[in-house]
N, C-alpha and C positions, 0 to 999 in steps of 0.2 A: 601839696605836701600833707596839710593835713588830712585830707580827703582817705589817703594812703597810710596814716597814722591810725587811724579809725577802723581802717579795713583790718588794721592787725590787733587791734582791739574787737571788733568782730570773732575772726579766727582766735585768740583767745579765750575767749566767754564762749565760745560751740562749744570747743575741747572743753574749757570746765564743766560747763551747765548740763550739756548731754552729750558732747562725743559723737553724734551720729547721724550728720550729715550726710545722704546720696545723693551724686550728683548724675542724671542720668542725660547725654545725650548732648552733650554741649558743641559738641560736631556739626552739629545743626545748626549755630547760629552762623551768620555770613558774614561778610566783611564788612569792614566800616562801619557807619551807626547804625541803631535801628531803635525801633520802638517797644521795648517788652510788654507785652498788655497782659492782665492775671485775672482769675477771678477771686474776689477780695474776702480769705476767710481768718484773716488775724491781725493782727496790730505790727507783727514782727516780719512779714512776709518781705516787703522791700526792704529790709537788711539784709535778710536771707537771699533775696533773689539777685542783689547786687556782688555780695560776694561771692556766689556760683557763678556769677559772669563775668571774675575778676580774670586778664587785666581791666578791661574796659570800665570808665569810669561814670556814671550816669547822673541826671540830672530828677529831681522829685518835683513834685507842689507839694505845697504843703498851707495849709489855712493861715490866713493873716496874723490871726490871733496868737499862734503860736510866735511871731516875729517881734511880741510887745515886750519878750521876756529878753533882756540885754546879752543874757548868756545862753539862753536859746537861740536867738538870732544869730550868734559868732557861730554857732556850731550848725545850726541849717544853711546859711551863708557860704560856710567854707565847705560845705558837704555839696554844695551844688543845688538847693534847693532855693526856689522861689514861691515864690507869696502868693496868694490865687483866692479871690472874697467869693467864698462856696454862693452867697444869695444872691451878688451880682458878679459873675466871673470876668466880664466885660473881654475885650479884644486881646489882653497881655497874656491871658491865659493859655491861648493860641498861639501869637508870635513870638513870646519866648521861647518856649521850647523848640518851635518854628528854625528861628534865627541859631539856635542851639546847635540844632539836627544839622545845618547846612554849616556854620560858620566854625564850627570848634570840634574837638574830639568827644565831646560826651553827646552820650547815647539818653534813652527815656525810659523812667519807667512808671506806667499809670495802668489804672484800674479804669476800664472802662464802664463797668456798672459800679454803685455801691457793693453788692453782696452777689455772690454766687445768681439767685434766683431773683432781683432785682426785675422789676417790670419796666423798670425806665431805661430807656436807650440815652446813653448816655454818648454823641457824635465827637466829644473832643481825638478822641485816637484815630479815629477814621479820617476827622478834618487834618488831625496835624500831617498823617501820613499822606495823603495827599499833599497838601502842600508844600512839607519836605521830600516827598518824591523818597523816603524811606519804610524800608518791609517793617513790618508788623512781626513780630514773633513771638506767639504763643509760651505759657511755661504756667505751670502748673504746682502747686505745692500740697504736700501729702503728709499729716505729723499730728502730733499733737494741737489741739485748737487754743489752750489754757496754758498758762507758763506754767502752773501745777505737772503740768504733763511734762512738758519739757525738761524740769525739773529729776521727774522718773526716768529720764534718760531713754523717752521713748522714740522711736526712732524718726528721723523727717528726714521725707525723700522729694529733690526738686527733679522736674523732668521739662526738659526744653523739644519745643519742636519745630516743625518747618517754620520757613517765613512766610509771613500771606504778602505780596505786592498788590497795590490798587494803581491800576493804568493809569498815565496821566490824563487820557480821555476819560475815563470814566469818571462819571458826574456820586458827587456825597452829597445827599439830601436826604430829605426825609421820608421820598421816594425810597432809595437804595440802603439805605443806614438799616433800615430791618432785616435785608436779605446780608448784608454784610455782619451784623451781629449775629447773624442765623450762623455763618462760615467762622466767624470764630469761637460759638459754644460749642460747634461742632470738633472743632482742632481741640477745644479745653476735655470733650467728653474723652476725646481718641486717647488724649494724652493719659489720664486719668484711665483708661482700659487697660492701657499701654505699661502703665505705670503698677497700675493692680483691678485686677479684673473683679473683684469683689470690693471694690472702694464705695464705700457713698456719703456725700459729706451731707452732715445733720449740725447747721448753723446752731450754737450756743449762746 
């Protein structure tokens, strides 16, 4: 309930703040759950990308720290978010969302590097999608970087694309986790072509 209270508080602050959200391609996402993975260029992207994929309701991480605050916690809580210690992320970090993807109706949504051009492989979204036996799919976000911007009522355009599946044979290690990061910068570049063929994001 509140999860879906929020959402319309969302949908209210677009319409106020800028008015102009595009949503491009949501046809593409598939049934049942999945895993949305982004590359990570703003603070506001997973409100954004949640409510582009509304009905469906999705699960976050979010750093422990944030969970000491009694009314932060009511509100990442009932939002679907769990707790995740960034220096030791230990095994929960995994079978939550794990147990999530299979057990319940929400879906995921995680960044699997820090930033756009991050050098670290970061395997959490490749692990879980294996082990949930749920696609991966790509989505992209195109807009202002700064709420200053946002504010100018500049325009943000999200754009969704296929799903990548990982076999259940096929083995996630540290072997395959680079060529599989390779297949999804490559779905984030298409999207981002797709999306606007003169884009190019210059991290702020």
């Amino acid at each position: 309930m509140f999860y879906r209270f929020a959402r319309q508080v969302v949908r209210f602050l677009i319409w106020l703040l800028n008015g102009h959200l595009d949503v491009q391609h949501k046809d593409r996402i598939p049934e049942g759950n999945y895993i949305l993975v982004a590359p990570h260029r703003n603070w506001w992207e997973p409100v954004l990308f949640a409510y582009a994929a509304r009905p469906k309701e999705f699960m976050f991480m979010a750093k422990k720290e944030l969970f000491k605050n009694p009314i932060l916690r009511f509100i990442l809580v009932h939002s679907h978010a769990f707790s995740v210690d960034r220096q030791h992320p230990g095994a929960s970090a995994i079978k939550i969302p794990v147990k999530g993807l299979k057990n319940s109706d929400l879906s995921l949504i995680i960044f699997p590097s820090g930033t756009r051009h991050s050098s670290e492989l970061k395997s959490g979204a490749f692990v879980i999608a294996k082990m949930s036996q749920k696609p991966l799919v790509p989505v992209v976000y195109q807009g202002p970087l700064s709420f200053k911007g946002v504010l100018k009522r500049e325009p943000m355009h999200i754009c969704f694309g296929d799903p990548i599946y990982i076999p259940r044979k096929e083995k996630v290690n540290k072997e395959t986790i680079p060529s599989l990061y390779q297949e999804l910068e490559k779905a984030w570049d298409q999207l981002d072509k797709e999306e606007n063929p003169n884009f190019k994001y210059v991290p702020k």
